[in-house]
C-alpha positions as CSV (number, residue, x, y, z in Angstrom):
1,X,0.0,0.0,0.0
2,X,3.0,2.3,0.9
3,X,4.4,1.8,-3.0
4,X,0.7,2.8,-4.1
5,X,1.0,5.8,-2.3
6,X,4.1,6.5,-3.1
7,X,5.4,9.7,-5.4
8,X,7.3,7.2,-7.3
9,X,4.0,4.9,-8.4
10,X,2.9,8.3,-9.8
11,X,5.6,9.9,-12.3
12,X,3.5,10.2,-15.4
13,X,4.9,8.8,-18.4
14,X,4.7,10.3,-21.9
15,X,1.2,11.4,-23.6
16,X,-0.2,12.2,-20.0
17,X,-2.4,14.6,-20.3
18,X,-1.6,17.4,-17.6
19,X,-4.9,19.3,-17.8
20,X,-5.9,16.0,-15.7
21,X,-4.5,17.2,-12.8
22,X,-6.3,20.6,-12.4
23,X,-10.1,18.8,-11.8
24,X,-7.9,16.3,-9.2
25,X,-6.6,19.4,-7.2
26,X,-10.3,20.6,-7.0
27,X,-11.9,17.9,-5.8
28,X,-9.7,18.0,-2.8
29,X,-10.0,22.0,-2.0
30,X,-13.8,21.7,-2.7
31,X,-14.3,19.8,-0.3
32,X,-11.6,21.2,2.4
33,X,-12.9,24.6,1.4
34,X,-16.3,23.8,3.6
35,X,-14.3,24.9,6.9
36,X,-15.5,29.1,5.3
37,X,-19.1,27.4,5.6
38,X,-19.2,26.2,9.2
39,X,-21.0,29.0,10.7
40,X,-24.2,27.2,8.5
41,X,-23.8,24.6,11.9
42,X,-23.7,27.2,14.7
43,X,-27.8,27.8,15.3
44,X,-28.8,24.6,14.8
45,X,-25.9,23.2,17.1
46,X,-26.5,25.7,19.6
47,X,-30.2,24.3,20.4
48,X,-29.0,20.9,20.1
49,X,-30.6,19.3,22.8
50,X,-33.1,21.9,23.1
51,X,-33.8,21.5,19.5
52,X,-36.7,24.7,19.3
53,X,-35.2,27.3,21.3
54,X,-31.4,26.8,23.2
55,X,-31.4,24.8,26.6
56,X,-29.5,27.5,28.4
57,X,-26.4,26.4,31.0
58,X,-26.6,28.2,34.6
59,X,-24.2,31.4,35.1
60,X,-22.0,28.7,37.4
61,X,-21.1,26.3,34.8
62,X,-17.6,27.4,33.2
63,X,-15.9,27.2,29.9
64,X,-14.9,23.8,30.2
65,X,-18.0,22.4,31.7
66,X,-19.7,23.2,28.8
67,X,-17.1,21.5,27.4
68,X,-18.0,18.0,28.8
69,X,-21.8,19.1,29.9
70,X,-24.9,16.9,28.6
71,X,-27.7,18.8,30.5
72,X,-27.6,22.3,28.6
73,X,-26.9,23.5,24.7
74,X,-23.7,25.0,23.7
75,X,-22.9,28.6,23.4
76,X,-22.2,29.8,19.1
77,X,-18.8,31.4,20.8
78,X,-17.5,28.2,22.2
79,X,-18.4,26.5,19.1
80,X,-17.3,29.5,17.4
81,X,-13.5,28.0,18.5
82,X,-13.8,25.0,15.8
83,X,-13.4,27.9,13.0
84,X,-10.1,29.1,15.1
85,X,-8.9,25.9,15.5
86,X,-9.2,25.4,11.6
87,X,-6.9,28.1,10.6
88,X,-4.8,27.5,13.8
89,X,-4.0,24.0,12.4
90,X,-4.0,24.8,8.5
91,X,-1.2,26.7,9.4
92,X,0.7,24.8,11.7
93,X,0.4,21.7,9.7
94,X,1.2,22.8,6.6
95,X,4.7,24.1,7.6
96,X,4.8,21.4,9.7
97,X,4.5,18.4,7.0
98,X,5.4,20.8,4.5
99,X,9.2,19.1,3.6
100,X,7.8,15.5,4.3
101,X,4.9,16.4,1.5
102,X,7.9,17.2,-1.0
103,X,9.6,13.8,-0.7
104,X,6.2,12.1,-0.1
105,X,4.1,13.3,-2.6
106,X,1.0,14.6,-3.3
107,X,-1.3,11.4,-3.6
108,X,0.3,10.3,0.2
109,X,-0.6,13.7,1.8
110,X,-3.7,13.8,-0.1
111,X,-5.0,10.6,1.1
112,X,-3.7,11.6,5.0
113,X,-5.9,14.7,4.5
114,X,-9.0,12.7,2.9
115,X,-8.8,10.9,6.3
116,X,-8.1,13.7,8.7
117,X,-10.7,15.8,6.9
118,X,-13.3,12.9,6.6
119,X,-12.1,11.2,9.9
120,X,-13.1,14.4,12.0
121,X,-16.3,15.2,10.5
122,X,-17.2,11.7,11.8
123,X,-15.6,12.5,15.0
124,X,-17.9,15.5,15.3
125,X,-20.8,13.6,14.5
126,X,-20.0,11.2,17.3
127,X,-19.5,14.5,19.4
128,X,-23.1,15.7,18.3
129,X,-24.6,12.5,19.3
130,X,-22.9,12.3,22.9
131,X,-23.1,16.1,23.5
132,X,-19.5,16.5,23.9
133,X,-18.2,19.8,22.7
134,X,-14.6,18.9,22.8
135,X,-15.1,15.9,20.6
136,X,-15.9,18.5,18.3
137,X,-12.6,20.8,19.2
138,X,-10.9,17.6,18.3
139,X,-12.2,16.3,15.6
140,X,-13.1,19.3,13.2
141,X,-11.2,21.8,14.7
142,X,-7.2,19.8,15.6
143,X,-8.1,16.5,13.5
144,X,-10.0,18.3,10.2
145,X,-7.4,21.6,10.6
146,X,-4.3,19.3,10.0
147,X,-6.4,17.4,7.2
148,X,-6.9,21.5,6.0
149,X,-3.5,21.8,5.9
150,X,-2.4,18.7,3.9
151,X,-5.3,19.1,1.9
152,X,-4.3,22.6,1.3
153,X,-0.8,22.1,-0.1
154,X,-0.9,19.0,-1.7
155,X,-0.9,19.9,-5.1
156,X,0.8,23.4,-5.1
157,X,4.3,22.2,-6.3
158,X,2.7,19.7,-8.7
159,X,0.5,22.4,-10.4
160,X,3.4,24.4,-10.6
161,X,6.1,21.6,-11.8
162,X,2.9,20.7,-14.5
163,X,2.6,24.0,-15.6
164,X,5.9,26.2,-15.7
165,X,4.4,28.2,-18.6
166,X,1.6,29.2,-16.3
167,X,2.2,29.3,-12.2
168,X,-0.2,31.3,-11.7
169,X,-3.3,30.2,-13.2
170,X,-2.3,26.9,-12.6
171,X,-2.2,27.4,-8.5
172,X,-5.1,30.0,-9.2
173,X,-7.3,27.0,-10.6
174,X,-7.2,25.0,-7.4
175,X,-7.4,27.0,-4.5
176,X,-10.4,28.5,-6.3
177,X,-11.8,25.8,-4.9
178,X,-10.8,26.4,-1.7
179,X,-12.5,29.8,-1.8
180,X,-15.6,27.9,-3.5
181,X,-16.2,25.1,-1.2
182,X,-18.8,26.8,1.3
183,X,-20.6,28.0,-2.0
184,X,-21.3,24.2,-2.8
185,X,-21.1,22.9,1.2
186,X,-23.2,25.3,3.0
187,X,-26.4,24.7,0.8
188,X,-25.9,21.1,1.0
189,X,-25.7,21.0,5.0
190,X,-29.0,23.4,4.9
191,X,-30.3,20.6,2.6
192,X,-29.2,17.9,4.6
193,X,-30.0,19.5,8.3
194,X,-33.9,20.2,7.1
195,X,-33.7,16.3,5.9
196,X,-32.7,14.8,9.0
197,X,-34.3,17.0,11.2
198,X,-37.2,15.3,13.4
199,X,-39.2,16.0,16.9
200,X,-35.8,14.9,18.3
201,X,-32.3,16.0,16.7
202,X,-31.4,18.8,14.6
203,X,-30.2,16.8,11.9
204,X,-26.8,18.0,12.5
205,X,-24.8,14.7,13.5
206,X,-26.4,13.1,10.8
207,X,-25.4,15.6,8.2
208,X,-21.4,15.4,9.6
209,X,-21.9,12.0,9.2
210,X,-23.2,12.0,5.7
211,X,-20.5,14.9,4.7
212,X,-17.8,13.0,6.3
213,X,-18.4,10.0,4.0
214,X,-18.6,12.5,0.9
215,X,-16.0,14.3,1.4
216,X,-13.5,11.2,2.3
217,X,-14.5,9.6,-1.2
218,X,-14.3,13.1,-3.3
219,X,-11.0,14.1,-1.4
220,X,-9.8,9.8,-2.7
221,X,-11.1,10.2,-6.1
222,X,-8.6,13.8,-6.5
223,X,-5.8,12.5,-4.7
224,X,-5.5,9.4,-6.6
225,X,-5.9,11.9,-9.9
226,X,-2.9,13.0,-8.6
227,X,0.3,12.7,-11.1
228,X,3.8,13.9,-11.1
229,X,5.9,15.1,-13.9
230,X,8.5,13.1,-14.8
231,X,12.2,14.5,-14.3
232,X,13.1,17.7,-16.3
233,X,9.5,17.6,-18.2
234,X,8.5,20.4,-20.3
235,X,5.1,21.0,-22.3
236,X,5.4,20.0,-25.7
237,X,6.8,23.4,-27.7
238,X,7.4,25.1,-24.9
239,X,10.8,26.2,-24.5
240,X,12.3,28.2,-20.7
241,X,12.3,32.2,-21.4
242,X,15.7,33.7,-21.0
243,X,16.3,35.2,-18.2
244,X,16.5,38.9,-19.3
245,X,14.5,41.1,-18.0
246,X,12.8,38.8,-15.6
247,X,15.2,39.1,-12.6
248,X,12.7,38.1,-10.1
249,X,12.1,34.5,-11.6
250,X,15.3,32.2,-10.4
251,X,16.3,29.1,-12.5
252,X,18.0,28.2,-9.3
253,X,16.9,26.2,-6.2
254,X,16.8,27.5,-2.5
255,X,16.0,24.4,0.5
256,X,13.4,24.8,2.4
257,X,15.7,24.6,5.5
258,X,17.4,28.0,3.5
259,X,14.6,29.6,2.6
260,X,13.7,31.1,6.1
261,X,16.9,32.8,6.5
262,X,16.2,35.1,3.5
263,X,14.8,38.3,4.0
264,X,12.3,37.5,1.0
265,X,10.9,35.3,2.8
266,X,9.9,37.1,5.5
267,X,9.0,40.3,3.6
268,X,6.5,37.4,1.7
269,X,5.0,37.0,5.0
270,X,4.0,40.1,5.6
271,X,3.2,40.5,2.5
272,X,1.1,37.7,2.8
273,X,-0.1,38.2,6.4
274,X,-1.3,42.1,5.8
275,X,-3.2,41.3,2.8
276,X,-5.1,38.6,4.4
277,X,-5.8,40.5,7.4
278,X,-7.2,43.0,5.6
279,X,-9.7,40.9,3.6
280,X,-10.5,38.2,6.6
281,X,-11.4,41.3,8.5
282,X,-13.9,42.3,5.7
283,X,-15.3,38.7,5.7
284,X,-15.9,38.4,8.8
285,X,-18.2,41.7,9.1
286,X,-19.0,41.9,5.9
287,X,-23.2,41.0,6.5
288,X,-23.2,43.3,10.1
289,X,-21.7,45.9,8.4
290,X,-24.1,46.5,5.4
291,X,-27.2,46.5,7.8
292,X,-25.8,48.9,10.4
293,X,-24.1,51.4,7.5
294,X,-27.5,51.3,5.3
295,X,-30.0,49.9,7.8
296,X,-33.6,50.4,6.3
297,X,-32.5,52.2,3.3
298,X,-32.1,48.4,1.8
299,X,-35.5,48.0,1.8
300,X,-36.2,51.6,1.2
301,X,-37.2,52.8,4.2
302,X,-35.5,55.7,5.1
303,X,-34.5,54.3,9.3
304,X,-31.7,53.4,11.0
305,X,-31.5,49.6,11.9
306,X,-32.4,50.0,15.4
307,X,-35.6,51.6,14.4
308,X,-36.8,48.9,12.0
309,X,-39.5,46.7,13.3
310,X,-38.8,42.4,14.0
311,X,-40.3,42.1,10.3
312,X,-37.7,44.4,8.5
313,X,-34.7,43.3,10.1
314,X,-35.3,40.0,9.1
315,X,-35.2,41.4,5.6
316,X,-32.4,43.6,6.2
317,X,-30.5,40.1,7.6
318,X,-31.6,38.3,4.2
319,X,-29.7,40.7,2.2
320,X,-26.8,41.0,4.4
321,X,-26.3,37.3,3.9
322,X,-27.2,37.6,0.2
323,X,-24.0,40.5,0.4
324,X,-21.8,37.8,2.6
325,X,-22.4,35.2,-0.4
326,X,-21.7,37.4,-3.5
327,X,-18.2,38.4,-1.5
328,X,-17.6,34.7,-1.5
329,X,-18.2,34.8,-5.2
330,X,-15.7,37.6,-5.9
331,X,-13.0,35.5,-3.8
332,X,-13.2,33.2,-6.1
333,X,-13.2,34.8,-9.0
334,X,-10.1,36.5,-7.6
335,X,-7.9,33.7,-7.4
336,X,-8.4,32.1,-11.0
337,X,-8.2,36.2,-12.4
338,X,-5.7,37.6,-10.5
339,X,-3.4,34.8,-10.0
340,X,-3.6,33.9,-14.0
341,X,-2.7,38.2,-14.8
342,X,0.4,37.1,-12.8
343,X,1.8,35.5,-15.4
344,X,1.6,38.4,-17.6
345,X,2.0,41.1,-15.2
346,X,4.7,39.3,-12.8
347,X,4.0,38.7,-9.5
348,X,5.6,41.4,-7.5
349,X,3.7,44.2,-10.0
350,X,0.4,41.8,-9.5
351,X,0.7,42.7,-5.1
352,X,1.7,46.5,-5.9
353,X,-2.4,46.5,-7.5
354,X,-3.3,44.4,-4.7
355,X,-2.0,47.1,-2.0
356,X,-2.4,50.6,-4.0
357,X,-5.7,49.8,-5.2
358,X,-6.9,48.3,-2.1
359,X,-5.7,51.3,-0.3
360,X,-7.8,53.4,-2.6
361,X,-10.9,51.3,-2.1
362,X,-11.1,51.1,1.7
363,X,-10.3,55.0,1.9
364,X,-13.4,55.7,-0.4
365,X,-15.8,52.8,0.9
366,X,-16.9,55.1,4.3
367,X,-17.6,58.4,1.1
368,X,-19.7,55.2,-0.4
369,X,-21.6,54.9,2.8
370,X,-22.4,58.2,3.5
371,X,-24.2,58.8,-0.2
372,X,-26.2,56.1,0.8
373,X,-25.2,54.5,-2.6
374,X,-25.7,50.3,-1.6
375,X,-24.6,49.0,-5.1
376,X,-21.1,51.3,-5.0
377,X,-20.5,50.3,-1.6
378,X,-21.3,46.7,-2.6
379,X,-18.8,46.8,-5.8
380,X,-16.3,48.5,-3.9
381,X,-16.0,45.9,-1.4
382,X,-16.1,43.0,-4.5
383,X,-13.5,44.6,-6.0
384,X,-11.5,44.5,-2.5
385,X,-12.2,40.3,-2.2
386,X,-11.0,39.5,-5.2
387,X,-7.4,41.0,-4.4
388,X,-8.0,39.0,-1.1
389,X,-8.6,36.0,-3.0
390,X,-6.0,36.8,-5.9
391,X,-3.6,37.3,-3.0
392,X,-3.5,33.5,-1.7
393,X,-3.6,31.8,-4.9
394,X,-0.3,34.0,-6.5
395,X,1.7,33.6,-3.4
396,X,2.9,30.3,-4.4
397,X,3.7,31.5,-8.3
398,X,5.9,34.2,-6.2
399,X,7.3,32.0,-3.9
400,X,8.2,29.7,-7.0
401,X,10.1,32.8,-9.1
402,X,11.8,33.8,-6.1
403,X,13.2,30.5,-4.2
404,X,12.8,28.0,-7.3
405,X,10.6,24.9,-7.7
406,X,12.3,21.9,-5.9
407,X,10.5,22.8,-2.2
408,X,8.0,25.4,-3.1
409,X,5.4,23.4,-1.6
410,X,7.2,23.1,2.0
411,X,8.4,26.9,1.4
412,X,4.4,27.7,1.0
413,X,3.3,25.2,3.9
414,X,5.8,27.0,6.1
415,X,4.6,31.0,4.7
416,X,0.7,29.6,5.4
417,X,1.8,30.9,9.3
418,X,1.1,34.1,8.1
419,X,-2.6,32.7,7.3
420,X,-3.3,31.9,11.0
421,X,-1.8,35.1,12.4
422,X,-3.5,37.4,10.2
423,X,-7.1,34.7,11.0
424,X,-6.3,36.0,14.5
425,X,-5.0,39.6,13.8
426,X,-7.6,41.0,11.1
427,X,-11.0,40.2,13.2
428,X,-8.9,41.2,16.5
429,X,-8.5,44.6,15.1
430,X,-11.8,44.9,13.6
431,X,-13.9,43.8,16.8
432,X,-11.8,45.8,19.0
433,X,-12.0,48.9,17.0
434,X,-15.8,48.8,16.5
435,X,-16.4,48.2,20.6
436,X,-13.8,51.0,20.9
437,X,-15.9,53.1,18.7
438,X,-19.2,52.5,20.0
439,X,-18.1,53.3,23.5
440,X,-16.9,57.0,22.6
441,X,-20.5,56.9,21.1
442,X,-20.2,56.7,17.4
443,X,-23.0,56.3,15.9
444,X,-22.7,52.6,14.7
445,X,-23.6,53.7,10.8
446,X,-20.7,55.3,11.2
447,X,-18.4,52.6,13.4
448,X,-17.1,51.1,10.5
449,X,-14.8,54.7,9.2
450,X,-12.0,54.6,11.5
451,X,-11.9,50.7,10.9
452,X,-11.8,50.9,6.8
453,X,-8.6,53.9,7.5
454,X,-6.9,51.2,9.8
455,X,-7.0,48.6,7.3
456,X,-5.9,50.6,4.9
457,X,-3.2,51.3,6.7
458,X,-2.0,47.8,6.5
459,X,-2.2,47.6,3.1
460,X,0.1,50.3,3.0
461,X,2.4,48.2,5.3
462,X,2.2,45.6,2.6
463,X,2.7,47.5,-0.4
464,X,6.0,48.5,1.4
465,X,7.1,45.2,2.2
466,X,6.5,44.4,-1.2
467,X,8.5,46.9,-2.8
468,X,11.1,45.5,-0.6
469,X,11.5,42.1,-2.2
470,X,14.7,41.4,-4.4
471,X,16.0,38.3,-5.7
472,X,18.2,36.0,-3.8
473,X,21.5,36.1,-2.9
474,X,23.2,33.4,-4.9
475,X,24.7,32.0,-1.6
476,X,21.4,30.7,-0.8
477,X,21.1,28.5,-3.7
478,X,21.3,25.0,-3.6
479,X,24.5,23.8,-5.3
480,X,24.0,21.2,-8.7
481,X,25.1,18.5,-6.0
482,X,23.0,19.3,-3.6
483,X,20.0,19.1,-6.3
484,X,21.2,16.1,-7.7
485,X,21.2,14.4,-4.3
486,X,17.8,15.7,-3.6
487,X,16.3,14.2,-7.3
488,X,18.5,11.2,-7.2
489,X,16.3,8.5,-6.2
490,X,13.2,9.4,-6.7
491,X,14.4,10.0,-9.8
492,X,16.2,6.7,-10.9
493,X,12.4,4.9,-9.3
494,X,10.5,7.4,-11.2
495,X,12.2,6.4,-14.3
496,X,11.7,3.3,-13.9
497,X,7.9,3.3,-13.8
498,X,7.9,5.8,-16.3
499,X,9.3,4.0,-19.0
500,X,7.0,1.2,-19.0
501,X,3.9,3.6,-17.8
502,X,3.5,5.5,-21.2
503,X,-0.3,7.2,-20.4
504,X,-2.3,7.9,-23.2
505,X,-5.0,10.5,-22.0
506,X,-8.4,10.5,-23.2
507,X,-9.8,13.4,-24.6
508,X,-13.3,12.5,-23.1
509,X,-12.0,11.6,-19.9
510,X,-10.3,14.8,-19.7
511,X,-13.7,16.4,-20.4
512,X,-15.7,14.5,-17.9
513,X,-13.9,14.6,-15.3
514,X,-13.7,19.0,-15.6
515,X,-17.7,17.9,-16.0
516,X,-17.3,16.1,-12.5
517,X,-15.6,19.0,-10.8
518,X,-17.8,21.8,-13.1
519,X,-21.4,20.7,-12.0
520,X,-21.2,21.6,-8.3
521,X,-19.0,24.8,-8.5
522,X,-21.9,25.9,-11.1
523,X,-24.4,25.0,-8.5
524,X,-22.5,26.8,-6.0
525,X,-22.3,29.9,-7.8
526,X,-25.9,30.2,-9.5
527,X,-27.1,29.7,-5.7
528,X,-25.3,32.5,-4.6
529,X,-26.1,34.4,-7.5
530,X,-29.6,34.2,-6.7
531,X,-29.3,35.3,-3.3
532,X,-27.3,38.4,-3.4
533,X,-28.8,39.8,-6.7
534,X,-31.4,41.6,-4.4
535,X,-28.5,43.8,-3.3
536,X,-29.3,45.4,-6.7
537,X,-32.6,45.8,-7.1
């Protein structure tokens, strides 16, 4: 079983097809990219035992009694720490495993994640059904993060190695998915919750359940798509640019072990971490914001939201999830657009947009809100998520040009770090600065100014970091016998396999399985189409 998993079994031989691998990655971060859509649990969960309104715990039972408790529901904020835990463990695993993934390989790491991802949704379930909250910690939140992580990274070099013609779109076509997968998970959970619901449960450890299976046999399907150049590979007619002109993209090698003692890497991670915690902050206030900037205008009636009746902020809350959903949809468009103009723009021109731009747009979204204009305020802030999204799916094109191929996928796992700080930093800054605000007795319509200015701010932070980055010293590099040692075996295996393995892709296979992966991001985006498009009316 070790040899089927192995990065060895799955060198592609020649006439492989390498627009195979694309629909693979998918499948994986489509299903991994659910963790944006848990907050679709939190109600239901939070009246688990209850079922119609929450069975609320007495003032004297603690943190961690609720923890292990079985006589009272759970509060959304403690299970509010499964979505921490998530991007706490993406992180940490993926520089973590990072290095073993490159001498592993991606079907290996894929299948661990397939489990981890799978495994803890089942764990959860089990937690549902016992009412034990930190069953749930575990399992989603430590077990599903590190299966996040793998998930996550598992095909990054491999896109990159299959398509050095293309980085960008290449990595921009599978974490798409990533963005993507609450678009197609959250309205399947709904869908699933209302079917198992009954005078008794929720329907929530029955929909884990269910999901859990799916996702372990999707997350199977992609990682054994999975396929490795072979050594030295090129696409046919496609010869290596020179070098002139393109200083920032190295034909030379830097270890992951190197790589940290650069200062590009760390100028990469703020670059990384400020943009992200710019956009997360967005996100995460993205449906409270609209209905305390506009309140009743959105359903034209000229009131605050505090003034509105029961009635009217239910509406107002409709469209505030209807704006939530069409930000999801400009993240995703983000990462296949922005990341594929990287490969004609270059990368580190592609983040100077990101940051000036973005500065621009948060500086002028608080002049939107005070025209009262809903559909400019909307289209500044979808403008703003797709640099967010464009920003995580260049990062490993930029990584590549600037350290080299041979480890960018434990380089990458290692910069994700930057992903759970800024998951911490950007809503930190934004909750704090909206309490701080509303205690000096801002108007709330108005809470949200100071906030925008801030974030700007760190854009500006970024753009300078960015403006920072130069190629690497040469001492960095790995040395032709240090690469050779590194390709050696795998190689002389890989060769092996290869030269008996000659694939000859099928042109409808190719097309179904884009079918396979097309179907449910189209149902994922018409469905969130036809919520937000109320936004406009």
């Amino acid at each position: 079983m070790a040899g089927f998993f192995s990065k060895e079994r799955i060198t592609a031989g020649p006439g492989y097809n390498r627009w195979l691998v694309p629909p693979a990655a998918l499948a994986v971060h489509l299903s991994i990219g659910m963790a944006y859509g848990f907050s679709v649990f939190w109600l239901p969960l939070s009246k688990a035992l209850g079922i119609s309104e929450p069975l609320a715990c007495g003032e004297d039972v603690s943190f961690w009694m609720r923890a292990i408790t079985t006589s009272c529901d759970w509060k959304i904020s403690d299970l509010g720490w499964m979505y921490t835990l998530f991007f706490v463990f993406l992180g940490s695993s993926a520089a973590v495993f990072g290095h073993w993934l490159e001498h592993a390989g991606p079907r290996k790491a894929g299948a661990v994640a397939a489990v981890c991802w799978g495994g803890g949704l089942l764990i959860s379930a089990i937690g549902v059904y016992t009412h034990q909250l930190w069953m749930m910690w575990l399992g989603s939140g430590v077990i599903g993060g590190i299966g996040l992580g793998l998930g996550y990274i598992s095909p990054v070099s491999t896109l990159i190695k299959w398509f050095p013609d293309r980085r960008g779109m290449a990595t921009g076509m599978a974490i798409m998915g990533f963005g993507g997968g609450a678009m197609i998970g959250a309205p399947l959970a709904n869908t699933l919750m209302n079917y198992f619901a009954t005078e008794t449960s929720v329907g929530v450890w029955e929909t884990f359940a269910t999901m859990g299976v799916l996702y372990f046999v999707a997350m199977m399907i992609g990682s054994l798509g999975y396929r490795v150049p072979a050594h030295d590979w090129k696409p046919e007619g496609w010869t290596p640019p020179a070098n002139k002109g393109k200083a920032m993209i190295t034909p030379h090698h830097v270890h992951v072990n190197q790589a940290h003692k650069t200062p590009q890497f760390w100028l990469l991670w703020w670059v990384l971490c400020l943009n992200v915690s710019a956009g997360i902050g967005v996100i995460g206030m993205a449906s409270p914001m609209l209905q305390e900037v506009f309140g009743g205008l959105l359903i034209d009636v000229p009131q605050k939201l505090a003034e509105l009746s029961g009635d009217q902020k239910l509406q107002v809350a409709a469209i505030g999830a209807g704006f939530a959903g069409l930000l999801s949809f400009f993240n995703i468009l983000g990462r296949i657009g922005w990341a594929s103009c990287s490969d004609f723009l270059g990368r580190k021109r592609t983040y100077i947009i990101f940051f000036a731009l973005g500065f621009v747009l948060y500086v002028l979204s608080p002049w939107a809100g005070n025209m009262g204009s809903v559909a400019l305020f909307a289209g500044l802030f979808c403008v703003i998520l797709t640099m967010y999204g464009g920003g995580f799916s260049t990062i490993p094109a930029y990584l590549a040009d600037i350290f080299g191929t041979q480890h960018v996928g434990a380089i990458h796992g290692r910069l994700l770090t930057a992903w759970a700080t800024a998951g911490v930093l950007g809503p930190v800054i934004v909750n704090y600065l909206r309490d701080y605000q509303l205690d000096r007795g801002v108007a709330p319509d108005h809470a949200y100014n100071m906030i925008m200015y801030v974030l700007a701010g760190l854009l500006l932070l970024g753009l300078i970091c960015n403006l920072l980055v130069r190629p690497v010293a040469e001492k960095h590099y790995m040395t032709a016998e240090q690469l050779a040692a590194e390709k050696k075996v795998s190689h002389e295996q890989a060769k092996k396999i290869s030269q008996v393995a000659v694939h000859k892709s099928s042109t409808v296979l190719t097309a179904v399985v884009w079918i396979a992966v097309g179907i449910p991001i189209t149902y994922g985006i018409w469905n969130t189409l036809q919520k937000a498009v109320i936004l406009f009316h």
